[in-house]
C-alpha positions as CSV (number, residue, x, y, z in Angstrom):
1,X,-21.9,-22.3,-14.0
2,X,-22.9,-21.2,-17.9
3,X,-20.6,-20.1,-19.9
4,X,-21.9,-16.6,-21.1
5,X,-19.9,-15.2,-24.5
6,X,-17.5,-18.3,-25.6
7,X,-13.9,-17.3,-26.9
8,X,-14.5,-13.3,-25.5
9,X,-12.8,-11.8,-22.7
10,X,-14.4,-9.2,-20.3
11,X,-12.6,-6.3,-18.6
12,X,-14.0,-5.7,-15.3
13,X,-12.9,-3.0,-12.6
14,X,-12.2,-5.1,-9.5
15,X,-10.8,-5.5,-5.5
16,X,-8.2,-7.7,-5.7
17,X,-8.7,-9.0,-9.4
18,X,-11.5,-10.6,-8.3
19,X,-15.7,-10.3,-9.0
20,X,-17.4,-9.9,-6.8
21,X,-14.6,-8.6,-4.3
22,X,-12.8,-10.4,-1.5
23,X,-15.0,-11.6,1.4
24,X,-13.8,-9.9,4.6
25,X,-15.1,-11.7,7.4
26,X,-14.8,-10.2,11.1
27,X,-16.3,-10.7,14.3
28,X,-18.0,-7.8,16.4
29,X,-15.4,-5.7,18.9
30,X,-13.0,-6.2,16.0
31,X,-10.5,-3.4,14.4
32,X,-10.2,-3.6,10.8
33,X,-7.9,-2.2,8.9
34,X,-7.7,-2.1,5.0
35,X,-5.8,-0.2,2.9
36,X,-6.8,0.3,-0.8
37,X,-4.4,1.9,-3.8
38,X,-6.4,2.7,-6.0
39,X,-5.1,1.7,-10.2
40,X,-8.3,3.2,-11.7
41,X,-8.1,6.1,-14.1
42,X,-10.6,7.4,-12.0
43,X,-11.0,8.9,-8.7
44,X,-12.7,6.4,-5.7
45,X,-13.8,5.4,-2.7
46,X,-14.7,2.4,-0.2
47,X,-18.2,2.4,1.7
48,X,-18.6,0.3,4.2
49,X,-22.7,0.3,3.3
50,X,-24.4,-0.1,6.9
51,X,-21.2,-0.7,9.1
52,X,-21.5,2.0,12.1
53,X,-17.9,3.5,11.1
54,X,-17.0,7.1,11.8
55,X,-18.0,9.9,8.7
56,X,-14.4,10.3,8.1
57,X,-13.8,6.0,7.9
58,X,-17.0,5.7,5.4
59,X,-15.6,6.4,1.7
60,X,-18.1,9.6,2.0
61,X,-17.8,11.0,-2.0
62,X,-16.7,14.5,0.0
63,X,-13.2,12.0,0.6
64,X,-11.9,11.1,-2.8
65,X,-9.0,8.9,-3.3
66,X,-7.6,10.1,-6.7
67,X,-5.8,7.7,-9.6
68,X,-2.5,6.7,-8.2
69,X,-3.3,7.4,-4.5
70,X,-3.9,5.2,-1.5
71,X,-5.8,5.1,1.9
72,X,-6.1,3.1,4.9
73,X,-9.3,3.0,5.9
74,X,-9.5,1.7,9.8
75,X,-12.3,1.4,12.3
76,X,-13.8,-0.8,15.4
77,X,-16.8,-2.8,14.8
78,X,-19.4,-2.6,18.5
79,X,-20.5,-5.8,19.7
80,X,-23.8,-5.4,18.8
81,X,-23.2,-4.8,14.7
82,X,-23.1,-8.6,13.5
83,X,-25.4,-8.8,10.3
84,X,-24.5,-9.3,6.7
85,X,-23.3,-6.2,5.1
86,X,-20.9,-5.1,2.2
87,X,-18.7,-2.7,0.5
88,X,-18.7,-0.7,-2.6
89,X,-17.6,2.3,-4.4
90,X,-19.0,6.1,-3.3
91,X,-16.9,8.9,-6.0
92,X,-19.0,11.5,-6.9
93,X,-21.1,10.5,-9.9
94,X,-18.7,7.9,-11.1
95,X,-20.1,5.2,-8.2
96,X,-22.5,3.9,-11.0
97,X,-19.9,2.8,-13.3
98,X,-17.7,1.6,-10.8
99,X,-20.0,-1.1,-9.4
100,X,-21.8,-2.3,-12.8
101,X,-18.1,-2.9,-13.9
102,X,-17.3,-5.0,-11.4
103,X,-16.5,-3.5,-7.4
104,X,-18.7,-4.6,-4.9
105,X,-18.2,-7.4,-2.1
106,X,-19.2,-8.8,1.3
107,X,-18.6,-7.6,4.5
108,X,-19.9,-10.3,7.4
109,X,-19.8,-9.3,10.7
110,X,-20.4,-12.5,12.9
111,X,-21.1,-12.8,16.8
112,X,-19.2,-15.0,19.2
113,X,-22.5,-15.7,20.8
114,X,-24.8,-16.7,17.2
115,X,-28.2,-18.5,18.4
116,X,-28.1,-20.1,14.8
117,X,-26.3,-23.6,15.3
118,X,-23.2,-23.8,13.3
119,X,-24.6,-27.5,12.3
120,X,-26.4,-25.4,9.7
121,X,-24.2,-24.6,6.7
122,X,-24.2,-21.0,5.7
123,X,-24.2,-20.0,2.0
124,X,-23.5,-16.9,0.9
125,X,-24.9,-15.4,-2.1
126,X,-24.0,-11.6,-3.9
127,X,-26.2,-11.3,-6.7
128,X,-25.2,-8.8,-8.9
129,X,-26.1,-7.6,-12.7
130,X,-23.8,-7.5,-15.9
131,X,-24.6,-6.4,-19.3
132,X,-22.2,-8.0,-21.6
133,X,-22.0,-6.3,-25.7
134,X,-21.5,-9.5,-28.2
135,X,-17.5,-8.4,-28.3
136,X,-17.6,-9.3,-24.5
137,X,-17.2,-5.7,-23.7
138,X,-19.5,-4.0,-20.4
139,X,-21.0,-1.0,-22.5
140,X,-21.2,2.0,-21.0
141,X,-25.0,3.2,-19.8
142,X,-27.5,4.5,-22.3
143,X,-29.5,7.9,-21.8
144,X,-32.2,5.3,-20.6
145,X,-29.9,3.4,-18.1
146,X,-29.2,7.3,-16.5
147,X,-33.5,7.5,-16.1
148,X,-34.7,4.0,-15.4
149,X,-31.9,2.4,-13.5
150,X,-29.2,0.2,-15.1
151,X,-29.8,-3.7,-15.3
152,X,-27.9,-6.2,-17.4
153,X,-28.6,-9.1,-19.6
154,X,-27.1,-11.4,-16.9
155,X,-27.6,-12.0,-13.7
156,X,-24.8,-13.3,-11.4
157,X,-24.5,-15.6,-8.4
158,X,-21.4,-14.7,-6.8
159,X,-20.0,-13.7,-10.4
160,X,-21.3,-16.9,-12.1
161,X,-24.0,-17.3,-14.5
162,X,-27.0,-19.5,-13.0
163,X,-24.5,-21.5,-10.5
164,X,-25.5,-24.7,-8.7
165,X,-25.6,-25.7,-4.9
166,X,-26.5,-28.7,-3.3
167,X,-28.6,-29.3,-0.4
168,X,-29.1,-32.8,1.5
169,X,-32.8,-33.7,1.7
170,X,-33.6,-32.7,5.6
171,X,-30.9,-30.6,5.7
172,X,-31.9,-26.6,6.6
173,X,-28.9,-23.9,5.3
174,X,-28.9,-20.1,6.3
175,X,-28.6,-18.1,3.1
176,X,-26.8,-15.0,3.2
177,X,-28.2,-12.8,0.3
178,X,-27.1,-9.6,-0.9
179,X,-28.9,-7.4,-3.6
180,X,-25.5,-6.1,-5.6
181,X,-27.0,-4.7,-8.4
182,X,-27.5,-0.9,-9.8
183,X,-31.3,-1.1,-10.2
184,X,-32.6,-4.8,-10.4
185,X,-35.4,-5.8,-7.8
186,X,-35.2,-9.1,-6.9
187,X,-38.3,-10.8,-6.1
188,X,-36.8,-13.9,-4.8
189,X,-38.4,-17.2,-4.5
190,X,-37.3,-20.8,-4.2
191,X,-39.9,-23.6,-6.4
192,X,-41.4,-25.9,-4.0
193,X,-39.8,-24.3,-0.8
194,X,-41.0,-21.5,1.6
195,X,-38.4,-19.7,3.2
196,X,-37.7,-18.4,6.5
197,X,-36.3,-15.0,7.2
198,X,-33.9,-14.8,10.1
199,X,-32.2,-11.3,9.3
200,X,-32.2,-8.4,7.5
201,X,-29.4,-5.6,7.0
202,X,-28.1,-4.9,10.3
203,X,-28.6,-8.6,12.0
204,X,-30.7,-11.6,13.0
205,X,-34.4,-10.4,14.1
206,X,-35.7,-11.3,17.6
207,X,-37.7,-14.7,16.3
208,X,-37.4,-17.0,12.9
209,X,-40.6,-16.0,10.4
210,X,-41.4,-19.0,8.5
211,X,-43.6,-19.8,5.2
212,X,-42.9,-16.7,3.3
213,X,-43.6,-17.7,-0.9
214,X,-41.2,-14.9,-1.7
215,X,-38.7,-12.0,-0.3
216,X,-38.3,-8.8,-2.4
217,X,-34.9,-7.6,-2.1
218,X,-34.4,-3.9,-3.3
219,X,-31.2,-3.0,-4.8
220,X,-28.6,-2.7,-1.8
221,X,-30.6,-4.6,1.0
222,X,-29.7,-8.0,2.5
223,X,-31.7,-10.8,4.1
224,X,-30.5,-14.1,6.0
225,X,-32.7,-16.9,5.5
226,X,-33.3,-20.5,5.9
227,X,-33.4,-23.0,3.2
228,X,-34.7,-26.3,4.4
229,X,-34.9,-29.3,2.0
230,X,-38.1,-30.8,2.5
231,X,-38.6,-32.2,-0.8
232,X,-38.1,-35.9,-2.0
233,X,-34.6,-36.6,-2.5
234,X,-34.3,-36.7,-6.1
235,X,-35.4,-33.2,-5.9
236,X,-33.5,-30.2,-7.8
237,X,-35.4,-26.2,-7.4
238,X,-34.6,-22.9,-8.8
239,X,-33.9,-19.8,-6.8
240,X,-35.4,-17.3,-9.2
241,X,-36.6,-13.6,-9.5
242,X,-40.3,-13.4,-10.4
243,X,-41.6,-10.3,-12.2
244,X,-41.8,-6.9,-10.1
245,X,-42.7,-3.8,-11.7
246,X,-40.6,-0.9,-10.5
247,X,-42.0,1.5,-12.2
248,X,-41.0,4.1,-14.9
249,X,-39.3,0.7,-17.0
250,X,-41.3,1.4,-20.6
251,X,-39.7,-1.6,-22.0
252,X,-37.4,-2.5,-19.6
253,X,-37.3,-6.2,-19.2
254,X,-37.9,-7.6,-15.0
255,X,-41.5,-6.0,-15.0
256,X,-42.1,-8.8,-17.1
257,X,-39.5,-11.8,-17.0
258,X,-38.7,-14.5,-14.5
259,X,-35.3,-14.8,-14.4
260,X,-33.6,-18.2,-12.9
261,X,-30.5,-17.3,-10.7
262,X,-29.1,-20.6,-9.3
263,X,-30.3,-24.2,-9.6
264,X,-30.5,-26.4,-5.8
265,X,-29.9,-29.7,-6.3
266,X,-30.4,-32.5,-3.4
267,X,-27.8,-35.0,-2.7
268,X,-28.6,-38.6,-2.6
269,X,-27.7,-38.9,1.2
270,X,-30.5,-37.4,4.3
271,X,-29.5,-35.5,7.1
272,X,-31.9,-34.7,10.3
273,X,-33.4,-31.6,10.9
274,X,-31.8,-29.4,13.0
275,X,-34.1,-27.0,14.6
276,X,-33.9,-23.1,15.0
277,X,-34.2,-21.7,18.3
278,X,-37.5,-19.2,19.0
279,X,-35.9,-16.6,20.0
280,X,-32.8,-15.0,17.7
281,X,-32.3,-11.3,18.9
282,X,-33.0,-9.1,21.3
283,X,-34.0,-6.2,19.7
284,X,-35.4,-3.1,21.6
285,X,-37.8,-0.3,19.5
286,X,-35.7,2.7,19.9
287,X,-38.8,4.3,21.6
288,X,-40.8,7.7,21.4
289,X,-39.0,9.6,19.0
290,X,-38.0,13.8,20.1
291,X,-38.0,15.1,16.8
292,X,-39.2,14.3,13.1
293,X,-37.8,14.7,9.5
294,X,-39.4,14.6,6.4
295,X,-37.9,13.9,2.9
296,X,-39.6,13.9,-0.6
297,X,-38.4,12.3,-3.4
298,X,-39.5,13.4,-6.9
299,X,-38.4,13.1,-10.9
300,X,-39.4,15.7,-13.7
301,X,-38.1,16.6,-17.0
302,X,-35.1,18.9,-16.3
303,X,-31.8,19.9,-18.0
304,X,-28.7,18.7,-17.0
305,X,-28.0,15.4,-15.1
306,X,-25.3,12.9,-16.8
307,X,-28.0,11.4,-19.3
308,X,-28.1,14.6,-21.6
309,X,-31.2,16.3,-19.7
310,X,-34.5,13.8,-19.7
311,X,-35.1,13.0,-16.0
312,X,-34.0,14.9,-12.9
313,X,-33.8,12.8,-9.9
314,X,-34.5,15.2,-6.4
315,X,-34.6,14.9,-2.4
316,X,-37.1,17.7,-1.7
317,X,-36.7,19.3,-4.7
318,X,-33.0,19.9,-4.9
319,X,-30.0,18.2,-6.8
320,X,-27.0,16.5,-4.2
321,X,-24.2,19.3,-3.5
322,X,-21.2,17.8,-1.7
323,X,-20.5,21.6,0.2
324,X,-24.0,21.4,1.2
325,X,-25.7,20.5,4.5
326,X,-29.3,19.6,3.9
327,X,-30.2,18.4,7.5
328,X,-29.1,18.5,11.0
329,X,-29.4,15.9,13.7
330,X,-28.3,16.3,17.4
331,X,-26.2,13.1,17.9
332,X,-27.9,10.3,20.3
333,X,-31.7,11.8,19.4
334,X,-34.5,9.8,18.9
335,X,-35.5,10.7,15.5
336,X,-38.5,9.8,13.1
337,X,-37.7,10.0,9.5
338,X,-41.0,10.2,6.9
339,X,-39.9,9.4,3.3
340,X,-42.3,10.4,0.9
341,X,-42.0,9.1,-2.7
342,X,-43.7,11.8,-4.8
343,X,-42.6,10.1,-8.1
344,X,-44.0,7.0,-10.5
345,X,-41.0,4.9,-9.9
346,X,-39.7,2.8,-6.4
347,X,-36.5,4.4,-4.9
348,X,-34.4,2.6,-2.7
349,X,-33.4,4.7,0.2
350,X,-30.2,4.3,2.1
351,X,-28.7,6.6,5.4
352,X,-25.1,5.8,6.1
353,X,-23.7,5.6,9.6
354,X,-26.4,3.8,11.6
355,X,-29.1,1.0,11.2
356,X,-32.8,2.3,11.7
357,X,-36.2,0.3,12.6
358,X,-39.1,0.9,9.7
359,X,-42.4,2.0,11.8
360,X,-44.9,2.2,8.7
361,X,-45.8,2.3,5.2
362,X,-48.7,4.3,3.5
363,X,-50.0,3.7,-0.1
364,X,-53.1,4.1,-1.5
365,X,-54.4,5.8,1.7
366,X,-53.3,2.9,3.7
367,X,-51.1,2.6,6.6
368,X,-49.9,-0.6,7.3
369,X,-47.5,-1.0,10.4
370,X,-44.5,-3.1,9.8
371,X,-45.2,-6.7,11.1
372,X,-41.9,-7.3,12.8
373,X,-39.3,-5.1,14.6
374,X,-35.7,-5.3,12.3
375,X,-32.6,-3.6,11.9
376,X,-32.4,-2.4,8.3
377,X,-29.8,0.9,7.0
378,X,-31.4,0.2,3.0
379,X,-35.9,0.5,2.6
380,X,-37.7,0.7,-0.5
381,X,-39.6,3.6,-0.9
382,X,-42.4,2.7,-3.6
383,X,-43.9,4.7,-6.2
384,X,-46.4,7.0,-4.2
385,X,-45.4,5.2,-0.8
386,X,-44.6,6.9,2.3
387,X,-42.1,5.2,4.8
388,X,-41.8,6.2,8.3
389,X,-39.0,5.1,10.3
390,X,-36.9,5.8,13.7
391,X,-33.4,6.4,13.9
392,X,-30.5,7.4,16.4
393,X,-27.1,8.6,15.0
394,X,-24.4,8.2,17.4
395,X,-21.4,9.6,15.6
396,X,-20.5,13.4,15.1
397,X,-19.8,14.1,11.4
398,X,-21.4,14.7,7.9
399,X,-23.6,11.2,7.1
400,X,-24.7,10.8,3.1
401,X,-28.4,9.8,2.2
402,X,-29.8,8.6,-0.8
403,X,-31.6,6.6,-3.3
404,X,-29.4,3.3,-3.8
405,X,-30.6,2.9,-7.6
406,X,-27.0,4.1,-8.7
407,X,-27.8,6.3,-11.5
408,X,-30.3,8.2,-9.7
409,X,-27.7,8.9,-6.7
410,X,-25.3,9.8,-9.6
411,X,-27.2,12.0,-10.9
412,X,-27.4,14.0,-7.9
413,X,-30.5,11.7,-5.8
414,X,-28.6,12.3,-2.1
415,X,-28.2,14.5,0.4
416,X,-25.5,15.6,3.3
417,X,-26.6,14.7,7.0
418,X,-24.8,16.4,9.7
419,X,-24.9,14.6,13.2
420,X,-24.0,18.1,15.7
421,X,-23.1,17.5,19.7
């Protein structure tokens, strides 16, 4: 891959020394069991973003682990959970800084019974942002990072610069991809190929859909898709990021700028096709929902917050409180969740604990039902969109929710859940 700053060196904040962190790889009815010490000067955590762990197993900020301190962290993953899914920092206000300096990795949880044939290769891919000063140092964020979101003059392929795989012309690969960044929307498309989407957070969907130009990938989400060479053989593509406006950016750079991300390069020597089954998944809609939620997210100009007092970031008009509980749900209920997004810029929003099944989205006036059932625990919310979806919690305890652009949770863009008997 490139080389970014010649003759600097660059202090990250890592797992295991390295970036991104150590893939752990499991299969479903696993127990896992990992133990962190944390060597920070700061406090931390480890969230297992979308895993279907217990409150008190999910790095909740309410949990700390302080400088010097460690924690094993153990829990049993139900046959059922396999989907691409990863890890990261949760510390009150400090989970920002944690991940733009380097701590985030993959968590794959696999089935012993995966439809997908194992004659296609799997790549994984954790994109992720860094902003490197000419010294080689990762600044810290600016008052406009704290408003608009973080994103970096780099963007990384599993910590390399504009990396390059090969693909044999015929040959189809499943793509593992994971959004890492703090606030970078990743409007993903491959030149001369259409892609297939097989999965998204929480697992494989119940049947392939082919031909899509492009997959926008919000900041925490993951997709699986199929890559099939169908090019001539001398043929090399980019994986890129096309333009997406998020909103709120003033002169922020992605509204604007295609950014290349990896180069594919065919191989000299054909393979045959190797075809995907029709039917993936069996996934069942959760059914006629009991009770309903509603959640609005707004900005204004407000004191306070950790960027000297521009924006205030809110979840129905209120700033995150750790000793506060903002809703109750009765565990095993069939819930329906509306997220309104009152404000002029997208929000990602994340609920820990459980995977949920998007219904609708509303803009403009316009409802548009979502085209495809899918298990997903990470949905963009767009500027003035509404997002229903359905949800069942099956775990007692206190569950976070939030916006997963990093500064905006930071600055106080979450809420508690509790999940009563």
């Amino acid at each position: 891959s490139k080389a970014m700053l010649p003759g600097t060196s660059t202090e990250f904040w890592t797992y295991n020394s390295l970036v991104p962190g150590p893939l752990i790889d499991v299969f479903e009815g696993d127990t896992v069991r990992i133990r962190l010490e944390n060597r920070l000067s700061q406090q931390t955590t480890v969230h297992w973003h979308g895993l279907p762990v217990p409150p008190a197993q999910d790095g909740n900020p309410m949990d700390p682990i302080a400088p010097g301190a460690s924690r094993t962290y153990e829990f049993t993953l139900p046959v059922g959970s396999a989907g691409t899914y990863w890890y990261h920092p949760h510390p009150h206000e400090m989970t920002a800084e944690q991940v733009f300096r380097g701590m985030a990795g993959l968590l794959i949880v696999r089935s012993r019974t995966d439809p997908i044939p194992t004659a296609i290769e799997e790549k994984l891919l954790v994109i992720s942002d860094l902003r490197l000063a000419a010294d080689g140092t990762i600044p810290p964020n600016t008052p406009m990072d704290w408003q608009t979101g973080r994103e970096g003059n780099y963007v990384l392929v599993n910590g390399q610069y504009q990396p390059v795989l090969t693909i044999k012309p015929g040959q189809s690969q499943r793509w593992r991809v994971l959004n890492a960044t703090n606030a970078r929307y990743l409007r993903l498309a491959l030149t001369g190929h259409t892609l297939t989407l097989i999965g998204t957070d929480g697992g494989l969907l119940g049947s392939p859909v082919p031909g899509l130009d492009e997959i926008l990938l919000a900041p925490a989400e993951r997709v699986e898709v199929i890559v099939t060479a169908n090019l001539s053989s001398a043929a090399s593509a980019v994986l890129r990021s096309l333009p997406y406006d998020r909103g709120g950016m003033g002169m922020m750079g992605s509204a604007s700028t295609t950014i290349p991300l990896l180069t594919l390069n065919y191989t000299s020597a054909a393979t045959a096709a190797i075809a995907l089954p029709g039917a993936l998944n069996s996934i069942a809609d959760l059914g006629v929902p009991t009770t309903t939620k509603r959640l609005v997210f707004s900005s204004g100009m407000g004191m306070g917050g950790m960027g000297g007092g521009m924006m205030s970031f809110l979840i129905d008009g209120k700033s995150f409180d750790p000793s506060r509980v903002d809703l109750t749900s009765r565990v095993n209920e069939i819930e329906q969740w509306t997220i309104e997004n009152r404000s002029s810029m997208d929000h990602p929003f994340h609920l820990h604990g459980t995977q949920f099944q998007v219904v609708s989205r509303t803009r403009g006036g316009v409802t548009v039902a979502e085209p495809f059932l899918a298990w997903r625990d990470t949905v963009n919310v767009a500027a003035l969109e509404t997002v229903v979806f359905k949800v069942v919690q099956r775990q007692l305890g206190r569950r976070m929710y939030h916006c997963h652009i990093l500064e905006h949770e930071s600055q106080g863009m979450m809420g508690v859940l509790e999940v009563v008997a």
